[in-house]
C-alpha positions as MATLAB code, in Angstrom:
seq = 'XXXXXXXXXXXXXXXXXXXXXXXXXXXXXXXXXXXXXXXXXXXXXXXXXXXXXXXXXXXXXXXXXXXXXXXXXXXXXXXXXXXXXXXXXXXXXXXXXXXXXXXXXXXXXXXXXXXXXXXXXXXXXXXXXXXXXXXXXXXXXXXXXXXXXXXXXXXXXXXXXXXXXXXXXXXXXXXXXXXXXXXXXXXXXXX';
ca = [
      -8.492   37.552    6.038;
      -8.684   33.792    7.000;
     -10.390   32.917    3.675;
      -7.739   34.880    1.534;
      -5.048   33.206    3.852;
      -6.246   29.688    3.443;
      -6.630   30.242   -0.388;
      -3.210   31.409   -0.727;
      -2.337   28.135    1.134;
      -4.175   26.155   -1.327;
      -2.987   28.002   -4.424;
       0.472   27.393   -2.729;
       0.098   23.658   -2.414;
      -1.401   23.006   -6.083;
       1.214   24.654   -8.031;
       3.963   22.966   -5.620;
       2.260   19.883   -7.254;
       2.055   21.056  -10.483;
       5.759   21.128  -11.226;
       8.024   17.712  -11.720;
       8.542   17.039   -8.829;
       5.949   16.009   -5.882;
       5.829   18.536   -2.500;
       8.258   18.402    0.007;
       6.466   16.326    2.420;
       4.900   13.709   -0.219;
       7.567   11.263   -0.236;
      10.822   10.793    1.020;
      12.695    8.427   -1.118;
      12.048    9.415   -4.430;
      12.517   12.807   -6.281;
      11.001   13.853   -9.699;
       8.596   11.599  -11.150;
       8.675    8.298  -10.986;
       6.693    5.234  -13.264;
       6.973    2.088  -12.551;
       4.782   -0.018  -15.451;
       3.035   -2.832  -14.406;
       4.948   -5.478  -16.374;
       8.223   -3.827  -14.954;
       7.277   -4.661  -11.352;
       9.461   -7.624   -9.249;
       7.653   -9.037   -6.748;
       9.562  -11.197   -3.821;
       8.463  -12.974   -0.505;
       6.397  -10.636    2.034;
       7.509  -10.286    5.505;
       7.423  -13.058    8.342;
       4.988  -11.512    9.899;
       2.485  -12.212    7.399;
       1.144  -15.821    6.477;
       2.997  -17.163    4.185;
       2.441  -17.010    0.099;
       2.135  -13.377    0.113;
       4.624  -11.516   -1.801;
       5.536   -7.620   -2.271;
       6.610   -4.830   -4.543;
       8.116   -1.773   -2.901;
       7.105    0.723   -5.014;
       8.430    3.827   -3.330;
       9.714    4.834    0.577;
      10.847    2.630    3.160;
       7.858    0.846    5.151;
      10.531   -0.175    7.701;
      11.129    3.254    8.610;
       9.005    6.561    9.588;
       7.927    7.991    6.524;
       5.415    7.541    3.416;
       5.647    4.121    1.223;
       3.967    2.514   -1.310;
       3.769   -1.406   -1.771;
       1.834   -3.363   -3.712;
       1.171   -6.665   -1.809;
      -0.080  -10.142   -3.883;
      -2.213  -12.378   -2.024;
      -2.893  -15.861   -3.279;
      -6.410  -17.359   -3.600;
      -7.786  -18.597   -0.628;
      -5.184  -16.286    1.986;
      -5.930  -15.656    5.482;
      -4.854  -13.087    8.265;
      -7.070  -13.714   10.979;
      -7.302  -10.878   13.586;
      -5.233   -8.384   13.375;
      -4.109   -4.544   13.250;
      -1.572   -1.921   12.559;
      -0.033    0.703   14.806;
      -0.140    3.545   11.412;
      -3.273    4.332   10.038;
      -3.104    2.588    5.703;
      -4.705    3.428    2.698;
      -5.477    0.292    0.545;
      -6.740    0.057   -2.993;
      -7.513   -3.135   -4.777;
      -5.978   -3.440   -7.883;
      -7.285   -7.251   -8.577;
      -9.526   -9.561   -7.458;
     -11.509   -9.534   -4.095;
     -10.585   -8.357   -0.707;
     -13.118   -9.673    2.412;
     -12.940   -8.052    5.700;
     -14.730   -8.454    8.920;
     -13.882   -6.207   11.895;
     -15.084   -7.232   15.226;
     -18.416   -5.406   14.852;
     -19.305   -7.361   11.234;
     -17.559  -10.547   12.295;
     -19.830  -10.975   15.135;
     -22.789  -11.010   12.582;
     -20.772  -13.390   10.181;
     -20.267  -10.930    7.669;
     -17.324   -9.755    5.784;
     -17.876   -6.230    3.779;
     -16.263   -6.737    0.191;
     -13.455   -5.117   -1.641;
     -13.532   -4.706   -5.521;
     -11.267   -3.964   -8.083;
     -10.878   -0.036   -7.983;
     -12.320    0.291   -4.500;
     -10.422    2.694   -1.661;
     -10.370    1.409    1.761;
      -9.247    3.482    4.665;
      -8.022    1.826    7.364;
      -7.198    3.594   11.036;
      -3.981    2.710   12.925;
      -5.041    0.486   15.348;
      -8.286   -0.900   13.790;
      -8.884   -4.722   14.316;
      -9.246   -6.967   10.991;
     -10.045  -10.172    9.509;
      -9.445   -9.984    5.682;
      -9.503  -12.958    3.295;
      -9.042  -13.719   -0.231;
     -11.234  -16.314   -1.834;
      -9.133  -15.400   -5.168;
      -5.426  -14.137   -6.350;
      -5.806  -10.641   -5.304;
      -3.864   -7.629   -6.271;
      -3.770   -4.034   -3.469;
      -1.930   -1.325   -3.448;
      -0.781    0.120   -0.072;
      -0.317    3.986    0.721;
       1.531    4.012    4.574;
       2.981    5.882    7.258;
       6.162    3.854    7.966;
       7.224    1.874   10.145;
       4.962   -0.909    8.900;
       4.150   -3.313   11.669;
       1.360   -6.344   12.096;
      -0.047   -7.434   15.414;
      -2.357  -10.127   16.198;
      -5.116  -10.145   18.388;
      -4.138  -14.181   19.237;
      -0.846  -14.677   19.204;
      -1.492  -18.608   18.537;
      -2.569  -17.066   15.161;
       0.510  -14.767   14.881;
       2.715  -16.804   12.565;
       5.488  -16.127   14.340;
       3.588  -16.882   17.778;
       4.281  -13.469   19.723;
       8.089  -13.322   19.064;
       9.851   -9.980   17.156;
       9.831  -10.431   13.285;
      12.951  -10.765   11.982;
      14.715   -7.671   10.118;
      13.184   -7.128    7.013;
      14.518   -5.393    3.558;
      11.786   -4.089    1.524;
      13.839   -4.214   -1.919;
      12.675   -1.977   -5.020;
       9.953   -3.825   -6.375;
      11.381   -2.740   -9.926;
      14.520   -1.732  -11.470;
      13.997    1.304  -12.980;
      12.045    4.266  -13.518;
       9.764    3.626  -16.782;
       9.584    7.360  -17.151;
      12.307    7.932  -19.832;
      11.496    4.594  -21.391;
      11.387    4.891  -25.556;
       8.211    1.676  -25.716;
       6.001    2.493  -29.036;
       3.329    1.028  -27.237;
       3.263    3.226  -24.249;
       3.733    6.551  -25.506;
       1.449    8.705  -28.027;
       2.598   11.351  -30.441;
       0.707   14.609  -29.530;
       1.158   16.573  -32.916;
      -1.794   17.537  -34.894;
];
């Protein structure tokens, strides 16, 4: 009975997916499908809380509030955020270039564990960090909102311990590339 109740559950699930629209509980911001091409996205300044030189693409959600989001964050080469961690759990892929981190167990034997191109890194909420850059680097960010950084020191905090400012994630595009007519990005399908 448990077996035959859990498959159910799963049968449920995928054809909830299967259908335009994602489930229920996926995302909050967007309905229906959404593409966002990579030549359409807009990139802008990342919040104060960050070092400066990052910059940001909200792709869907609201990381300043509870729910899912999806960013994609642009670090320059040779970026820094020394210690630090977040209060919601983060999944991070790296869409360019090379992540380094070090938590406090690798730091202490000078190593940083590296991050290719294509490479998943789960990260839990409250997990202490060290990540570098040592070129321009490219993730993508899957999040429980509200997004929030805290430093271990606040002397490295760039804002040195005081409440960031109020930030506006802005769409990190201006429309949804699903409907677009581009030669180049569709293919006929009769044979």
């Amino acid at each position: 009975a448990v077996r035959s109740a859990l498959a159910m559950a799963i049968a449920a699930s995928l054809l909830a997916c299967s259908r335009n629209e994602p489930p229920a509980a996926a995302f909050t911001k967007t309905e229906g499908q959404l593409l966002v091409r990579a030549k359409s996205i807009k990139w802008g300044a990342a919040p104060a809380g960050l070092p400066q030189g990052a910059k940001v693409a909200l792709l869907q959600g609201n990381p300043s509030a509870s729910g899912r989001y999806v960013i994609r964050m642009q670090l320059p080469a040779n970026y820094k955020i020394p210690f630090h961690s977040y209060s919601q759990a983060m999944d991070v892929t790296v869409v360019s270039g090379t992540l380094y981190a070090a938590s406090t167990r690798t730091f202490e034997k000078k190593k940083a564990f590296v991050i290719k191109p294509g490479d998943f890194y789960h990260l839990p909420a409250l997990t202490p960090q060290f990540l570098f850059t040592k070129n321009e680097t490219v993730l993508e960010i899957h999040g429980e909102g509200p997004y929030d950084i805290k430093y271990a020191n606040v002397a490295e905090d760039p804002l040195k311990g005081a409440a960031a400012p109020a930030f506006s994630f802005t769409a990190g595009f201006e429309g949804n590339d699903i409907n677009a007519t581009d030669a180049d990005d569709t293919v006929d399908m009769t044979y």
